[in-house]
N, C-alpha and C positions, 0 to 999 in steps of 0.2 A: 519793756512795757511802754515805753516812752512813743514807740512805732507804732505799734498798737493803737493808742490812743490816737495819734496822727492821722493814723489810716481809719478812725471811727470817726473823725471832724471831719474827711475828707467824704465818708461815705453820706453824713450829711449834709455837708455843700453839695454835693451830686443830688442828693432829695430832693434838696431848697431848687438847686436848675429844673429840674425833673414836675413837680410842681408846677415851675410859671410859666414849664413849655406846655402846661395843659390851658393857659390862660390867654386869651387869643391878643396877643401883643410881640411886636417884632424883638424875636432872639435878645437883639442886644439893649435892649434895655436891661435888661437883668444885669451886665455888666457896667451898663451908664450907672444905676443906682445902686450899686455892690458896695461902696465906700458912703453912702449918704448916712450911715446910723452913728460915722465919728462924727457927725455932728455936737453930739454927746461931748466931745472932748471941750467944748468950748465954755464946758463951766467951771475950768480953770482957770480962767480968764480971775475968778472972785473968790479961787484959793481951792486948795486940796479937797477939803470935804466937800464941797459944793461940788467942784469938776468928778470926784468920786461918787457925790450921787447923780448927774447928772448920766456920765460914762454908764455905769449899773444899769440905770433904768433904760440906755439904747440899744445894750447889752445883755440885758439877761434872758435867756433862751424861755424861761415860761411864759413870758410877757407875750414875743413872738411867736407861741405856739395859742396861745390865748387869741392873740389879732387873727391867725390866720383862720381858726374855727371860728369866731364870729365872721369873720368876710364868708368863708361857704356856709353857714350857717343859712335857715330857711329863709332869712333877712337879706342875704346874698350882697354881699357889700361890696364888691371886687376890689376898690382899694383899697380895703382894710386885707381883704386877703395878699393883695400884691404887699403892703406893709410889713405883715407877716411875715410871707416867704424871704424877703429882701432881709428884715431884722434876723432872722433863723442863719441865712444863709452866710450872712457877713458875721456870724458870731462863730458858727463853723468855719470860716476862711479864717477868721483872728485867734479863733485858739488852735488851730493848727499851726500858724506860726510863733505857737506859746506864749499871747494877749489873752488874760485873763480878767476878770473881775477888779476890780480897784480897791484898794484901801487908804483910806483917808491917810494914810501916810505921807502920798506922793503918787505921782503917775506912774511909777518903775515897779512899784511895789504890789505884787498882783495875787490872786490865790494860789496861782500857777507857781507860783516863786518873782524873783525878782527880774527885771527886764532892761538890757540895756548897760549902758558902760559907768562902771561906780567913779565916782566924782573922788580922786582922796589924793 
């Protein structure tokens, strides 16, 4: 099952590229700005819960599905669509490499299960 799922993150990373090749901007941008939404990681900085809602809200796929229909939206916003796409896309790249959601536990600590090498 575990492939499965892989190959369903993968099919939407392939969207999210598919998408912002419809958006008249050079290829590689999408890959310049594919890591911009860990920015999110940086509410660590002021401890677990903070960094966990901070992580969430760069990360959670309705958010990104939400920006991206306001940008094509009749308002036509195109950075909030490029937003989207780019948040969508890096959340499919991070949980195919089993980066989940965060819980105020700790950074390792994910929905996905736990991440990373246990300290003991």
């Amino acid at each position: 099952m575990k492939t499965v799922l892989k190959l369903e993150e993968l099919m939407m990373f392939l969207l999210g590229y598919f998408l912002f090749m419809q958006m008249d901007l050079p290829w590689w941008w999408f890959f310049a700005l594919l890591l911009a939404p860990d920015i999110g990681m940086l509410g660590y900085i002021f401890g677990n819960r903070v960094g966990a809602f901070t992580y969430n809200i760069f990360h959670h796929r309705g958010l990104a599905i939400l920006l991206y229909f306001i940008g094509v939206s009749h308002l036509y916003v195109p950075e909030t669509e490029l937003i989207g796409i780019i948040l969508f896309s890096h959340i499919a790249m991070d949980r195919m490499f089993g980066y989940g959601l965060k819980y105020e536990k700790g950074f390792r600590f994910t929905h996905l299960g736990e991440i990373g090498k246990k300290h003991g």
